[in-house]
C-alpha positions as CSV (number, residue, x, y, z in Angstrom):
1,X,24.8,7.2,-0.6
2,X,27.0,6.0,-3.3
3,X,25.9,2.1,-4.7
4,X,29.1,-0.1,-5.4
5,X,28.3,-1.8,-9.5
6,X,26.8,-3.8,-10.1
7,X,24.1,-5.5,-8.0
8,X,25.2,-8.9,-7.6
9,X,22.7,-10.5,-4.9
10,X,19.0,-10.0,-4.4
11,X,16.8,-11.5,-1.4
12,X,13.4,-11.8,-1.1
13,X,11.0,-11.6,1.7
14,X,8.3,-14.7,0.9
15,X,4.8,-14.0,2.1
16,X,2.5,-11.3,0.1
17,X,5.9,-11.0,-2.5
18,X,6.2,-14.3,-3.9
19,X,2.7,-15.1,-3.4
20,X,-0.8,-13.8,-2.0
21,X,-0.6,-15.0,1.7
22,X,-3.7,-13.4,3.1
23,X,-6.2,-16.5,1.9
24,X,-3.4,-19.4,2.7
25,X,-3.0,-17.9,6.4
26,X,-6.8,-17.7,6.5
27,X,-7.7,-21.0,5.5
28,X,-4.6,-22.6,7.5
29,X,-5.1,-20.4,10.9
30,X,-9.3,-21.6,10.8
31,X,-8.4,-24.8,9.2
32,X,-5.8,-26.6,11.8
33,X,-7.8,-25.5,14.9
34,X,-11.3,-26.8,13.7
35,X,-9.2,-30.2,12.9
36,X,-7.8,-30.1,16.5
37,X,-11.5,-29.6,17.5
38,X,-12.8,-32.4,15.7
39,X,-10.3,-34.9,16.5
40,X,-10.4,-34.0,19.8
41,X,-14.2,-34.3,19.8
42,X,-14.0,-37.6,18.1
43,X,-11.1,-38.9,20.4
44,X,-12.9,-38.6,24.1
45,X,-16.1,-38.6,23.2
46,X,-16.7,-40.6,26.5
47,X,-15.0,-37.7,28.3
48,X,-17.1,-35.0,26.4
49,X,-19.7,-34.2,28.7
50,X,-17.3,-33.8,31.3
51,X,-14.2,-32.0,29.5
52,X,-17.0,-30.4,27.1
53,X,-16.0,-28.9,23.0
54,X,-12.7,-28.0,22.7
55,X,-13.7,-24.8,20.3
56,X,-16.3,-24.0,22.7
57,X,-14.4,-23.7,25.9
58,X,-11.6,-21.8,23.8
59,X,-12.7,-20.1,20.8
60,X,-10.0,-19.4,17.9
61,X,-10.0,-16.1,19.4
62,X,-8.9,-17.2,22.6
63,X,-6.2,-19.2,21.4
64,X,-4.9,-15.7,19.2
65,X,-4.8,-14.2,22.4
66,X,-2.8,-16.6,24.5
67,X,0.0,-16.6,21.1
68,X,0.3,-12.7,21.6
69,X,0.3,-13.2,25.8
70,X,3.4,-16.1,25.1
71,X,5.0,-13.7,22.7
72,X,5.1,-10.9,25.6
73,X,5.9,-13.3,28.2
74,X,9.1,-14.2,25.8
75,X,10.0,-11.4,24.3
76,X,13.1,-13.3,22.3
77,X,11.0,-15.5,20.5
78,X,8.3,-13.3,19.6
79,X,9.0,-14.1,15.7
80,X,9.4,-17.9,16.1
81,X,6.0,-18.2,15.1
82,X,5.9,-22.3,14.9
83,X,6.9,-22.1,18.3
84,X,4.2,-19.5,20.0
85,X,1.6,-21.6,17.7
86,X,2.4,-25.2,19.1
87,X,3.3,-23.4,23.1
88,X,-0.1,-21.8,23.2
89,X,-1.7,-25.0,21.8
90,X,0.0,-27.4,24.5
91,X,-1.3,-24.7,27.6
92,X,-4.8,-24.5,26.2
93,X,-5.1,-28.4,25.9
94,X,-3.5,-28.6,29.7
95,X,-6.3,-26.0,30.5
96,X,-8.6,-27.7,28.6
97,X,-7.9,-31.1,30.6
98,X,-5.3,-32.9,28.9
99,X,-2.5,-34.6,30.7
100,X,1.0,-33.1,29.8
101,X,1.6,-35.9,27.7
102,X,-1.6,-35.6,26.0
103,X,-1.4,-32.4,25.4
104,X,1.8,-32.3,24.0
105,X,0.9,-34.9,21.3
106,X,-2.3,-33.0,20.3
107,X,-0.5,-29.8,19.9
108,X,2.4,-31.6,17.9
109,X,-0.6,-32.9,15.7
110,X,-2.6,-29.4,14.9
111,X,0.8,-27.8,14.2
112,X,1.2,-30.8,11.7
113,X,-1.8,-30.1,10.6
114,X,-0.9,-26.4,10.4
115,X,2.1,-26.9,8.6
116,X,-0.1,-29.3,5.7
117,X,-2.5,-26.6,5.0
118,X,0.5,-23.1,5.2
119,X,2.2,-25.1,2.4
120,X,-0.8,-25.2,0.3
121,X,0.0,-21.9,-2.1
122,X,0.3,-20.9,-5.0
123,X,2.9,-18.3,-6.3
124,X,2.1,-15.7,-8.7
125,X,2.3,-17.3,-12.1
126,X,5.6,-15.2,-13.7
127,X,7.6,-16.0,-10.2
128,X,9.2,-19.3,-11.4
129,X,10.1,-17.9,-14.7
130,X,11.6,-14.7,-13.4
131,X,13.0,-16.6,-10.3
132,X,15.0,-18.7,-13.3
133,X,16.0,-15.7,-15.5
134,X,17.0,-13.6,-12.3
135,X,19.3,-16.8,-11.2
136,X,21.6,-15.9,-14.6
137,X,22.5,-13.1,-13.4
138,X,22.4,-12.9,-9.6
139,X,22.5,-14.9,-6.4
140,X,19.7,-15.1,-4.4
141,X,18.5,-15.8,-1.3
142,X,15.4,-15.6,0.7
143,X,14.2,-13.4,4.3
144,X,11.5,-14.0,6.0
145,X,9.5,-13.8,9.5
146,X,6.9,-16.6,8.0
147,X,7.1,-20.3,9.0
148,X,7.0,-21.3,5.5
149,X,9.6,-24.3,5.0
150,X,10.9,-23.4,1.2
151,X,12.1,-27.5,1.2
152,X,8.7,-27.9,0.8
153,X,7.8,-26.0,-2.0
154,X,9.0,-26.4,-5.7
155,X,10.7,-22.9,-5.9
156,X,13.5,-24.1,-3.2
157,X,15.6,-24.8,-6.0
158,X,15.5,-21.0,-6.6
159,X,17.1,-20.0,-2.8
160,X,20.0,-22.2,-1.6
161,X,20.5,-19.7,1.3
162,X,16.8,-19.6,3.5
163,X,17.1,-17.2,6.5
164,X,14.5,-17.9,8.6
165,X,14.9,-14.9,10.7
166,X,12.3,-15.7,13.3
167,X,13.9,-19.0,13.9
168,X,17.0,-16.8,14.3
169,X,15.1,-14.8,17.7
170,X,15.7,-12.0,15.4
171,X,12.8,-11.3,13.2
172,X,12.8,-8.2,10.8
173,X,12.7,-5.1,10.6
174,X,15.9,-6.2,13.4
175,X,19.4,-6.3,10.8
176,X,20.9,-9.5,11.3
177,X,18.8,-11.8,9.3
178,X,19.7,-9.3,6.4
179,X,23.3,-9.5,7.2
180,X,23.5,-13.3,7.5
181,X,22.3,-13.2,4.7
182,X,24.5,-11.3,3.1
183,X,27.2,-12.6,4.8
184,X,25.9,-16.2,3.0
185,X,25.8,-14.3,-0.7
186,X,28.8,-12.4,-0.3
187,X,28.0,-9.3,-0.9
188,X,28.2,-6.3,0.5
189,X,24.8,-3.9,1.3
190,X,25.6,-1.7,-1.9
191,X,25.8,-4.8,-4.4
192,X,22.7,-6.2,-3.3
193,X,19.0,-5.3,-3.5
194,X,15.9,-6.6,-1.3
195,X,12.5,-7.2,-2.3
196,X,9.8,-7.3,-0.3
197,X,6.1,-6.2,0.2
198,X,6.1,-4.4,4.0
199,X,7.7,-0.7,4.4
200,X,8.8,-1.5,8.3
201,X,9.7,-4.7,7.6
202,X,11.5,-4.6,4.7
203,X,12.0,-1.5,2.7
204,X,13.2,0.3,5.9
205,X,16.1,-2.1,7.7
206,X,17.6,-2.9,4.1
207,X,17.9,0.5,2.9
208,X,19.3,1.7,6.3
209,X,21.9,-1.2,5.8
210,X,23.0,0.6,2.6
211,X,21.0,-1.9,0.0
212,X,18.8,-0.9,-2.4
213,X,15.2,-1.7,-2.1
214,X,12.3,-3.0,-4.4
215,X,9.1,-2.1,-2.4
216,X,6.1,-4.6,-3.6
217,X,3.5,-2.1,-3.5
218,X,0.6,-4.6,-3.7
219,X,-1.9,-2.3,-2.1
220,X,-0.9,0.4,-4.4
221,X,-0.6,3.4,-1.2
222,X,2.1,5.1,-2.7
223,X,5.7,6.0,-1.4
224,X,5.4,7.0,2.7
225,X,8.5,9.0,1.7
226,X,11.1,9.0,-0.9
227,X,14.0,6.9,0.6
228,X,17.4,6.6,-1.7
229,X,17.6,3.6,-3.3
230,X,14.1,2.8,-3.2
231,X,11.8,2.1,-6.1
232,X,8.2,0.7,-6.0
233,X,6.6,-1.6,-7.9
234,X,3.1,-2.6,-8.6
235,X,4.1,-6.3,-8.5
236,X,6.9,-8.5,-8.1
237,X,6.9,-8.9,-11.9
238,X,8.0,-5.4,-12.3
239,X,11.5,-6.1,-11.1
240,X,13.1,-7.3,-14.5
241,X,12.3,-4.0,-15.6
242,X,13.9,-2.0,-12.2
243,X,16.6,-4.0,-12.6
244,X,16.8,-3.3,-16.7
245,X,16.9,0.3,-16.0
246,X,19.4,0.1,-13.3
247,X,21.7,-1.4,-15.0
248,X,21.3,1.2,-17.8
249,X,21.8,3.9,-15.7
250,X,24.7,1.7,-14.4
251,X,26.4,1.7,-18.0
């Protein structure tokens, strides 16, 4: 494979890259569904010993269930992720007792509610310093599966192309959110590099497009297989350094 110079773009996958996602989604996913139970508890309590506990009737695992049953049932929007969340939500609360109406309100709230608590992260400490350096020198953009709205979070200065690819019915490892954007940076698969923390989702549908690839290694397993144009790192504050060498190589 021969790599047109020099790299000119770079995106970024989001979640477990930019930041440690495992505790936010923890917090958030236990989070907005005991706050829909309480509220709901709070809100008919004359109707409780009829309708019963929300969380009782359907435990959180219940309602993971019915978001994986919604995402077979519609198979395109199996990575719009705000969508399965808040659908699932609205036929529980139906099931549960609520009229349509009713049920569509409370489900609008807990995904509110959601949305509060997934936007309460904190990126690595060096990502706002290198996503400023690495803006010098590149243009970047952003690809992810996640729900997380960048508007919302101080580094959205850093990515004025977002590709929400779930939002697109198209959720990676699938190639078109890659190519929009790349389409958006204009750049070709050779000039540009993607970095990201999952081997399906990321290392292998850029690198079959013909980018290079910085693999965020944050479990440290090792290569699966030594792919051209693919280089892991330890952490996403490695990259200065990949890119440093590159570009030595380069001259």
């Amino acid at each position: 494979m021969t790599y047109t110079r020099p790299l000119t773009a770079l995106t970024f996958d989001l979640d477990d890259t930019l930041w440690d996602n495992g505790h936010v989604m923890a917090h958030t996913e236990t989070g907005h569904y005991a706050w829909l139970d309480e509220a709901l508890t709070t809100w008919h309590a004359d109707r409780l010993e009829t309708l019963g506990r929300f969380s009782e009737r359907f435990p959180l695992d219940t309602y993971q269930q019915r978001r994986g049953e919604l995402a077979t049932r519609h198979p395109l929007r199996r990575g719009d992720f705000t969508w399965i969340r808040e659908q699932s939500l609205r036929e529980l609360l139906e099931e549960y007792g609520l009229a349509t109406a009713e049920a569509r309100r409370w489900a609008t709230a807990a995904m509110d509610q959601f949305m509060t608590l997934r936007h309460r992260l904190t990126p690595y400490p060096e990502v706002d310093m290198l996503l400023t350096s690495l803006r010098a020198n590149f243009r970047l953009a952003s690809v992810t599966n996640g729900n997380v709205d960048l508007a919302r979070l101080p580094l959205a200065h850093h990515f004025p192309i977002r590709i929400a690819a779930g939002e697109m019915h198209a959720p990676k490892p699938d190639a078109r959110p890659f190519l929009a954007a790349l389409s958006r940076l204009n750049a070709t698969p050779s000039q540009a590099m993607h970095v990201g923390d999952s081997w399906a989702e990321d290392v292998l549908p850029a690198q079959r497009l013909g980018m290079r690839v910085a693999w965020i290694d944050k479990r440290d397993e090792g290569l699966p297989m030594r792919l051209e144009g693919v280089y892991r790192l330890a952490h996403v504050r490695d990259l200065p350094t990949l890119l440093a060498s590159l570009d030595s190589d380069d001259g």
